[in-house]
Structures are given as structure tokens and as C-alpha cells.
N, C-alpha and C positions, 0 to 999 in steps of 0.2 A: 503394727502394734507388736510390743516382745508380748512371747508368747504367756511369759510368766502372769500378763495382765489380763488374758483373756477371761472372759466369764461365762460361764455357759448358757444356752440360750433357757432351758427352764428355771433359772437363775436370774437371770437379766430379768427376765417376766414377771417372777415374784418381786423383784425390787421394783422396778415401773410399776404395777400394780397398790405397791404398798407406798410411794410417793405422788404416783398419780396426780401429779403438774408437769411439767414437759413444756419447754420452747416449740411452738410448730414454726419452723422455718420449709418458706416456699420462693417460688419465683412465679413472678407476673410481669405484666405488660411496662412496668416503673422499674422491674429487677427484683433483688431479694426482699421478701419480707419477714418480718418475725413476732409471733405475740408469745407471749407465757400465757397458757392453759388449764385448766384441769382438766382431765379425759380419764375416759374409764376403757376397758380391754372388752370385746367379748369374741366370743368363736362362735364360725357359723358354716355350717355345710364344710367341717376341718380347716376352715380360713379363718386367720387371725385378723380384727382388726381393731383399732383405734377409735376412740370414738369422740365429738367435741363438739362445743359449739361458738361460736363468734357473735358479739355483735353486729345487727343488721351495718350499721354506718360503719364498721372496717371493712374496707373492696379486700382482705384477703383471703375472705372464702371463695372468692372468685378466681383466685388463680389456679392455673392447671398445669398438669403433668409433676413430676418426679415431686416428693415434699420428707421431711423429716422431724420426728418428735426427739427433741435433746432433755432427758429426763435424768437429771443431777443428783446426786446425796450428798454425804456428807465432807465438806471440802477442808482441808487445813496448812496452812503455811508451817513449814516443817524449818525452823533455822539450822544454820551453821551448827548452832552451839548445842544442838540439841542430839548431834552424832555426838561418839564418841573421840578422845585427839585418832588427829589422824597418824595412820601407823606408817610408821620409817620405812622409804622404797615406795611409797603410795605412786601410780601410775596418772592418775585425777585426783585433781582436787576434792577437799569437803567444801562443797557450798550449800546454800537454802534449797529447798524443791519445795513443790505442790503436789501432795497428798490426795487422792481422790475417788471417789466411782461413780461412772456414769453409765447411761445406757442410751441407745440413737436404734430408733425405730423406722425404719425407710420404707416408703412406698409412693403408691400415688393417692391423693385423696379427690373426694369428690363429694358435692353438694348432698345434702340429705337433707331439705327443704321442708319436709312434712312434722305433722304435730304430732303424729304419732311416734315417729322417730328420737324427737326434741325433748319430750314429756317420757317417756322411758330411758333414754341415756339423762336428765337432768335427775331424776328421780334415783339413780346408779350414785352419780356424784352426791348428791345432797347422804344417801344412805351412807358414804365413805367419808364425809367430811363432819357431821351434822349427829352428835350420839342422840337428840330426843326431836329435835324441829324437823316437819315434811313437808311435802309439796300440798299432803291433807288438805294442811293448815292455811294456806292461800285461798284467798275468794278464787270462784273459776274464773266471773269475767276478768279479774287481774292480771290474773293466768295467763288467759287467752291472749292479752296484750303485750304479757311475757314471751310469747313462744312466739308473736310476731315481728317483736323488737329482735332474737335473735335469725340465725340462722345454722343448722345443722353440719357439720363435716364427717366424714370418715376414711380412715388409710388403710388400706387394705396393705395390713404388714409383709413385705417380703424380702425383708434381711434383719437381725436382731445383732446388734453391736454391743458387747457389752466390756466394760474396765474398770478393770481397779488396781487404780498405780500406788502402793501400802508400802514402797522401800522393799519389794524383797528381792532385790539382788544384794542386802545387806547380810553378811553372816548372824544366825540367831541370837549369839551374842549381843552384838552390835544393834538388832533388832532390839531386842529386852531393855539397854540403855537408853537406846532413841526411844521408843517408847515410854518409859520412866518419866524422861527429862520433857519431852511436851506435855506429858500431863502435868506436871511438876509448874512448867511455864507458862501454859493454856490453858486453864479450866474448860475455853470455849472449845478446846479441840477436843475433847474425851472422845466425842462419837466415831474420828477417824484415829484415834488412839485406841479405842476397843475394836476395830475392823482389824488394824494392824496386827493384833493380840490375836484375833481370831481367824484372820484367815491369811496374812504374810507370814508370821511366826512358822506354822507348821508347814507352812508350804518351802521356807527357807531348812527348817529341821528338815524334811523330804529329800530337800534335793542335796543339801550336807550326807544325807546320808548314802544316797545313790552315789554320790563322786567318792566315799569311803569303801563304798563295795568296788567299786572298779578299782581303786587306791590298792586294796588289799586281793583283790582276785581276780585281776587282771582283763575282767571281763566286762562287760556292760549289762544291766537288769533293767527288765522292763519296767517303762515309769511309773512309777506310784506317788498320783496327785496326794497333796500334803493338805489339801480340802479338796472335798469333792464341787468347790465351787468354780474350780481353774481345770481347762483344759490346755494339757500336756502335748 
């Protein structure tokens, strides 16, 4: 991954946290599997983990060893037309790209079969998705048939991948017009239009500025991220 895209790992967390559905891709006895989830985070004895649950009749709570949560935002088809003309001597072409951030949670996950376990991370989800309906509000025997129809997972997080590819190897310039002209053409793209705004932009101003201090002083300065959301 260039480095410009990396994201930091208390970064990545609040974004996972704050979109809290995630692909769990694992492998089993058939090979890969994959469902879309909602899962919640909590920390325990300084260990991170993931938390979910499956329906009983998917065998992918049954698989084991290595697994990953692919937890996405907001995505956007970035056109040609929406750079600015390209400029005479250009080395690449302007074509279309995909715009995007995401975050990939790696670990191993493992059964967590109990009702106690199922009925406290469900009651996490419902409290994240749900502004006034609870688990309250459920008859228990219903419940009870609830928490037997699923089954429990947890990944015990140990690596945090986090990206966001916003165009910024574009000069700020050229960032501000791209910018403009997808909002302009997309209404549906604004959310990765306003990421670009706020966290390519200044990280492009950043490093325009760092290559003008070497430009003029012949020397190199230490990096100073253009958000504190990218590590340098």
C-alpha cells in the first residue's frame, strides 16, 4: 500500500466502529467463505476483539484458523472528466479511478456459543443501529429461541489495515477541481467528495509544501502529516 494511503490504527477503529458491518471472510473445509455482518469492538485484558454472530444453519461459524473483517465506507467512481485537461509532457494518462476507505481486521476467530455472550454483544448491535427499539422489548421465551437460532463468533484482532485512496498524489490544485466537478456530476458521491476535501486536500497542501522547503533550502524537514489521519 503507498504510503500516502495508510490510516492510522486509532483511526481505522473509530471508522470500523462507526460503520460496524464488515465482510467476515474465512476459510473452511469447502475453502473461502464470506457473509456481511454487523459486529461491534470491545477490549478486554488490552486485547482487541471483534465481535458477531451467524446464523445457526451457516456452517461458517465453524471454520477455523486465520479469518478477516473487510469493513468499507464510502466508495465513488471518480471519471476521466472529472480531472482536470491533462497537462502537456504528462508521463500517464488521465483515466477513471475508485475512490475509497476501508479497514481489514485480521485474526483468528472462534466459537462463542453461550447466551450470555450472544445476548450482550446483540444488545451492543441493536444499542448502534436501533435509536429507541431493545432487546427489553422482546418476549424472553422468543428470546430464548433467538439466541438458539444463532450462533456467537469472536476475532481476536491482531493487525489493523486501514486506507484511503482520496487522489492524493494529485497536486491541490487539481485536487480542488476534481473535487468541484464530482460533486457537480454525482450528488451520490458527496461523502467521498467531502473525505477528499478533508483529508487528501491538506495532506497534498503538506507535502507541496515539504518538496518547496527542500526546493528552496536545499535540505529535507521532517514530515508533517497534512492530517493527523495518515501515517508518514
Amino acid at each position: 500500500m503507498a504510503r500516502q494511503h495508510e490510516i492510522d490504527r486509532e483511526t481505522s477503529l473509530e471508522f470500523a466502529r462507526s460503520v460496524a458491518i464488515g465482510q467476515w471472510v474465512s476459510h473452511g473445509e469447502a475453502g473461502l467463505n464470506a457473509t456481511i455482518l454487523p459486529f461491534s469492538l470491545e477490549e478486554r485484558g488490552g486485547r482487541l476483539f471483534a465481535q458477531a454472530h451467524f446464523n445457526r444453519v451457516n456452517r461458517q461459524w465453524a471454520d477455523d484458523g486465520e479469518a478477516m473483517v473487510i469493513v468499507t465506507g464510502p466508495v465513488a467512481h471518480v471519471s476521466a472528466l472529472d480531472f482536470p485537461p491533462q497537462p502537456a509532457g504528462a508521463r500517464m494518462p488521465t483515466v477513471p479511478t475508485l475512490n475509497y476507505v476501508t479497514v481489514h481486521l485480521k485474526g483468528r476467530f472462534v466459537v462463542r456459543d453461550d447466551d450470555a455472550f450472544k445476548l450482550a454483544h446483540m444488545r451492543r448491535i441493536v444499542e448502534h443501529f436501533e435509536p429507541q427499539w431493545r432487546m427489553e422489548q422482546v418476549d424472553e421465551a422468543l428470546l430464548r429461541h433467538a439466541l438458539r437460532a444463532n450462533v456467537g463468533v469472536e476475532l481476536e484482532v491482531c493487525e489493523v489495515v486501514g486506507k484511503a485512496k482520496l487522489s492524493q498524489n494529485l497536486s491541490p490544485e487539481a485536487l480542488r477541481t476534481t473535487i468541484d466537478n464530482l460533486r457537480a456530476r454525482d450528488p451520490q458521491a458527496s461523502g467521498v467528495a467531502d473525505l477528499m476535501e478533508d483529508i487528501a486536500l491538506p495532506w497534498a497542501v503538506a507535502r507541496d509544501g515539504r518538496i518547496e522547503n527542500v526546493r528552496v533550502t536545499g535540505a529535507a524537514t521532517p514530515p508533517v502529516s497534512g492530517s493527523s489521519t495518515f501515517i508518514e
